[in-house]
C-alpha positions in Angstrom: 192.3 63.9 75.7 190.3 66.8 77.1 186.3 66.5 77.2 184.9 67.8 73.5 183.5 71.3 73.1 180.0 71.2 72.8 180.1 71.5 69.1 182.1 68.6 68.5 180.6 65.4 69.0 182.2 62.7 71.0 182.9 59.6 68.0 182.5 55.9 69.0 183.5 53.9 67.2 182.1 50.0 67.8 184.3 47.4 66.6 183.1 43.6 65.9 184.0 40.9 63.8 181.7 41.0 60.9 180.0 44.1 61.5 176.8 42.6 60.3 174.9 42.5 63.7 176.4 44.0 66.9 178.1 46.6 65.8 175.2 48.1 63.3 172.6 47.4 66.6 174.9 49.4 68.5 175.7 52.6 65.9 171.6 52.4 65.4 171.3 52.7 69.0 173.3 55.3 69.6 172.3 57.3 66.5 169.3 57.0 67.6 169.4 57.9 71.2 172.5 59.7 71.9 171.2 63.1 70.1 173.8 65.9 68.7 176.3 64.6 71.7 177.3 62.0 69.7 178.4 60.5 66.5 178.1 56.4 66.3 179.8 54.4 63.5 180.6 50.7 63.4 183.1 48.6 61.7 184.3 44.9 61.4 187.7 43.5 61.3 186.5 40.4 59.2 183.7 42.6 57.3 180.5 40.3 56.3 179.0 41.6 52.9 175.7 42.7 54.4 174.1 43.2 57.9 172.2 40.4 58.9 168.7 40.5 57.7 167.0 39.9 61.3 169.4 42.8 62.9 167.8 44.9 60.8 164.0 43.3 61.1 164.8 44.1 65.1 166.0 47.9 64.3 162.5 48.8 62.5 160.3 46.5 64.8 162.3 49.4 68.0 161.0 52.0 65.4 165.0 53.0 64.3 166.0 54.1 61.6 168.5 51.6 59.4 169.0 54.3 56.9 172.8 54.5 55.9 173.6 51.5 57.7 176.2 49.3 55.8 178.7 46.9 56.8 182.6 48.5 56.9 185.8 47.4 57.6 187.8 48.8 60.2 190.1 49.9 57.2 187.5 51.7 55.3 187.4 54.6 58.5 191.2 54.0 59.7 192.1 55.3 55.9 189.3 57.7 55.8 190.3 60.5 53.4 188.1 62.8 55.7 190.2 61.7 58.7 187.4 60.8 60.8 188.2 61.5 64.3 187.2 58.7 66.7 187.1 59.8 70.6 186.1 56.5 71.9 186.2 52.5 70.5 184.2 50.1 71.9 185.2 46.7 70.8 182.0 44.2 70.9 184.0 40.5 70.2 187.5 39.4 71.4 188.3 39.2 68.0 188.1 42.5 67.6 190.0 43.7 71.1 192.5 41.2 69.5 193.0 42.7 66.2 192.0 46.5 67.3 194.4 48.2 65.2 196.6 51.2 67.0 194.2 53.9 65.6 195.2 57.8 65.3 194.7 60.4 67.8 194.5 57.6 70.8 190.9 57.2 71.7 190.0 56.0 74.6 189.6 52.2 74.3 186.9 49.8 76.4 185.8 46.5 75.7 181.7 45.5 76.1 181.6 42.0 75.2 178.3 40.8 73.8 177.8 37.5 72.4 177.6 36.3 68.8 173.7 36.0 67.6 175.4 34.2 64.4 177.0 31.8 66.2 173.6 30.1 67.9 173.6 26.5 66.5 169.2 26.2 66.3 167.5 28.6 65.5 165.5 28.9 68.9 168.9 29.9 70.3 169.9 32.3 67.5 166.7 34.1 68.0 167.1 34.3 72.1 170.7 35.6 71.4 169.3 38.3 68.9 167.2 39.5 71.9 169.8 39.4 74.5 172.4 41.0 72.3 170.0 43.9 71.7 168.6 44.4 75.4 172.1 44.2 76.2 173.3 47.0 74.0 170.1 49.0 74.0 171.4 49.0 77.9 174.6 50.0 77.6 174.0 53.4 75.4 170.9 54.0 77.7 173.6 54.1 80.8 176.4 55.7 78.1 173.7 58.7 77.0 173.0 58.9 80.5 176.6 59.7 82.2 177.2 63.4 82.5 179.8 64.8 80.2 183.4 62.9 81.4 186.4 66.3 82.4 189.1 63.7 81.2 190.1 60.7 79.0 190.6 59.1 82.1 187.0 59.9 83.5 185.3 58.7 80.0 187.4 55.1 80.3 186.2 54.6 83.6 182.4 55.5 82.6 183.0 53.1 79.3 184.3 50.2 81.6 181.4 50.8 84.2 178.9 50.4 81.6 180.5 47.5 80.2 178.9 45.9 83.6 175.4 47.0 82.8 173.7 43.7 81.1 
């Protein structure tokens, strides 16, 4: 893979379990910070039939837009009748880097692990890891928006994995 023209946006593609909170904070994030230089959508392998009611609460309370925002399965893109062209996937959970599909066109791949918010067992604790996984990911496209425009596939990986870092 060659860097994008200008016109083209570079997709990412975030990958978690259930889609219904790290994956939609991420493709809000990036929606709404990364400008026409890129295109954010989000996926789960193990869909959840909505997005979480507090991921959402924490989108508006940053002032971003949840407009179109829906929980997908990775299938629902992968068998796109549009094709959708993915440049980069960032897988969110080890279950998703697990069951990542092989995915056309060969994007560029990286793994930014965040934790589960849904899996806190009190509610103080769910709350702290609501904040953590957003500051977390708010990070990570701040430092991803941030990196200059990658010559190679193999330039954008090592970008994606130095970001990964960024917490």
């Amino acid at each position: 893979m060659t860097s994008a023209p200008a016109a083209h946006p570079t997709t990412v593609l975030f990958l978690s379990t259930g889609n219904a909170v790290r994956g939609i904070l991420a493709e809000a994030l990036l929606r709404h910070k990364g400008g026409a230089r890129f295109a954010a959508i989000s996926a789960g392998y193990s869909m959840r039939p909505a997005i979480e009611p507090q991921a959402l609460a924490m989108l508006r309370a940053e002032g971003i837009s949840t407009d179109g925002l829906h929980t997908k399965g990775w299938q629902e893109i992968f068998r796109a009748p549009q094709s959708i062209l993915v440049d980069v996937i960032v897988t969110l959970s080890e279950e998703a880097r697990a069951h990542c599909p092989k995915w056309p066109g060969d994007p560029v791949r990286v793994h930014w692990p965040v934790d589960d918010p849904l899996a806190a067992p009190t509610p103080d604790a769910r709350e702290w890891k609501f904040r953590k996984c957003f500051a977390t990911l708010q990070n990570r496209v701040d430092a991803l928006i941030k990196q200059r425009a990658p010559h190679s596939a193999v330039e954008l990986k090592l970008q994606l994995m130095g970001i990964a870092a960024v917490v």
